[in-house]
C-alpha positions, 0 to 999 in steps of 0.5 A: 860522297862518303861518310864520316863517322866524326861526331859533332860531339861536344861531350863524352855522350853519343846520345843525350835525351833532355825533356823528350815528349811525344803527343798524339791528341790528347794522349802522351806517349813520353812525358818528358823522358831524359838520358844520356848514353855512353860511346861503347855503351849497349844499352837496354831499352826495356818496357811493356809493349806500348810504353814508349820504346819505338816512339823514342827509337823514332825520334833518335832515328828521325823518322818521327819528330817530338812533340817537346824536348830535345835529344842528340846524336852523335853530337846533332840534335835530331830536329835541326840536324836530322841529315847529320845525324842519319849519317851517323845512326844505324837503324834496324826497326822491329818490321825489317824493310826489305827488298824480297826480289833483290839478291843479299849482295845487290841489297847491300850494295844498294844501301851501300850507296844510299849510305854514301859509301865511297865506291872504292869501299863498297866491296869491302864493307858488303865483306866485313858486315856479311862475315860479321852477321853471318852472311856469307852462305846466303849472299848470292840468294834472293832475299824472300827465299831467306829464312826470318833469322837471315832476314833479321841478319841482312836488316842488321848488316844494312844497319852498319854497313855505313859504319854508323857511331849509334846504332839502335835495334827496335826489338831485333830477335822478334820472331827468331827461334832460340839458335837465332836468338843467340846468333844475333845476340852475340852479333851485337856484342861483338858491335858493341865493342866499338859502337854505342847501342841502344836496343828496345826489348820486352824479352827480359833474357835479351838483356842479362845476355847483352846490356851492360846497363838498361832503361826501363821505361813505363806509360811514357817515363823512365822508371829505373836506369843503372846497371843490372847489378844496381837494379838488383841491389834495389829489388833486393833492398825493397823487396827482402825475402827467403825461399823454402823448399819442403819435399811433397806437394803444395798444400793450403795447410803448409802455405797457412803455416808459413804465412803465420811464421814470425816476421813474414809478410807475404808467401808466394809459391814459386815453379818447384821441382817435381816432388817438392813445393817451392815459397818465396817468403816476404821479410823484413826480418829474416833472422827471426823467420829462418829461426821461426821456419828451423823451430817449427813443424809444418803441420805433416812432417817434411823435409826442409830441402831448401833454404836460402835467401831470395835472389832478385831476378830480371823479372822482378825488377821488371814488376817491380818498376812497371807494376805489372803493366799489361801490354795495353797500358792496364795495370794488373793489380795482383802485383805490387807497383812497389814494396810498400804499395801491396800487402799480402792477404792469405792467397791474393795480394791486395793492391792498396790503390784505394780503388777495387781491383777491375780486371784488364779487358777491352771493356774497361778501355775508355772511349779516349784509349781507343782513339789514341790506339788507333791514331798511333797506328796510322801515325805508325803506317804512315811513318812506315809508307813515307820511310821506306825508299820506292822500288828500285827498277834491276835492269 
């Protein structure tokens, strides 16, 4: 039988997440996350490693049930209707599973009938996808001859040679180099167009490029959902400052100068161009600093290259709403958890926490963080070996 793309929507949302919880023991992968996700909506599912990005991908996926909560696709709920909403979901996982010995064209025409394809349309959807991903040179090759970039290419047409209402994309230019990169990016820019995408990434770029709104999740919550134009003005307003450019190297005396200018309450040195040195100052009143800096000699005189308000970027949205959570969910306290949770001493931010800086290593992981660890790994492994379809004899 074929499938039918009719959702069983009742409103305007392809994906509604409500309360959604995941437990492994004792640990809570997702604390109860909620959102909802627009038809023709590309969204970015951003977090450090380990936040809860393919746990939820999993869910909406239904390789993987939820220990609480509720989310739908497409109009069905992912525990009661889980075969409704296969139909309807394309998936590509980080890990693309593949058969190496298939030839392209054979795989997809496999999948084709796995998804239900009708017969009569196989052939022309094997056509459509291999032009939109790119495929054609490499139909008639065998799949462990391809390269990572067409790997990637034939896991994303098998993801929507069905015609899916959603698809989701767990972290799909791991690995690519940066012609790849750019490839697959504009692959699903163009699917996008027409299809509700959700697509878990840690590479901050992935999403300035494509997303027309990002998620940034964080130890198992949704810490930040709008726009990156939103997200900006936010930065911006919690974190206001100027950058400084002065000609010559950096110095202990010049950044001592610019710590001491009225207003300032933080200096950070930021990448410069050769032959100059580059400060982001921290203000709240910048009128008063820019006076303070035009007024003022630095100690040696310098040329003032530079100066212009601070603009807020990607990554300090990111820092600003995980704090600087490393990928094995231990904090590094010389970034601020937000605007008013640091203060700025000479050369080191001072985490105000009420507790001492302890540096993120192996040796401060607790006894529990190793068993949720490891219990999370064969919960992944036996996801993968209960998911992926038993070999299939060519003749």
């Amino acid at each position: 039988m074929e499938t039918s793309s009719t959702s069983g929507a009742t409103g305007a949302e392809s994906i509604v997440v409500e309360n959604l919880q995941k437990r492994y023991g004792d640990f809570e992968a997702l604390s109860g996350i909620s959102f909802s996700i627009k038809p023709g909506e590309i969204v970015g599912f951003l977090g450090p490693n380990g936040a809860g990005k393919t746990t939820t991908m999993k869910i909406l996926t239904c390789f993987m049930s939820a220990s609480g909560g509720s989310a739908r696709v497409a109009g069905f709920d992912v525990q009661k209707d889980s075969t409704e909403v296969r139909r309807r979901v394309g998936y590509l996982p980080e890990n693309v599973p593949l058969y190496d010995e298939m030839i392209v064209f054979d795989y997809l025409r496999f999948v084709a009938e796995l998804r239900g394809v009708a017969k009569g349309r196989r052939e022309e959807r094997i056509r459509a996808v291999a032009e939109l991903t790119g495929l054609g040179q490499v139909m008639g090759r065998t799949i462990s001859e391809l390269s990572k970039g067409y790997r990637q290419r034939v896991g994303l047409a098998q993801a929507i040679i069905h015609e899916p209402d959603v698809i989701v994309l767990d972290e799909p230019t791991t690995g690519l180099d940066p012609n790849q990169i750019i490839e697959i990016r504009d692959v699903i820019k163009t699917i996008g167009k027409e299809k509700t995408i959700i697509f878990s990434t840690h590479i901050l770029q992935e999403v300035t490029a494509v997303c027309d709104r990002i998620i940034i999740i964080n130890r198992g919550q949704i810490v930040a959902d709008g726009s990156l134009h939103e997200l900006e003005e936010r930065v911006a307003n919690a974190e206001p400052g100027l950058v400084v450019r002065y000609e010559g190297e950096a110095t202990d005396a010049l950044y001592a100068w610019l710590a001491g200018l009225a207003g300032v309450e933080g200096v950070a040195p930021v990448g410069g161009r050769p032959g100059s040195c580059t400060y982001r100052l921290k203000t709240l009143d910048k009128a008063t600093t820019r006076r303070a800096l035009l007024a003022g000699e630095p100690g040696v005189a310098r040329e003032l290259l530079e100066l212009r308000e601070a603009e807020p970027t990607l990554e300090a949205i990111f820092r600003l709403y995980t704090g600087g959570e490393t990928e094995e969910g231990a904090s590094l306290l010389s970034v601020p958890v937000s605007a008013s949770a640091a203060s700025v001493k000479g050369d080191e931010v001072v985490a105000q926490r009420g507790e001492a800086p302890v540096e993120a290593s192996a040796e401060n992981l607790n006894a529990s963080d190793a068993e949720v660890a490891e219990s999370m790994a064969e919960d992944a492994a036996a996801m993968d070996e209960t998911s992926e379809p038993e070999e299939v004899s060519r003749g």
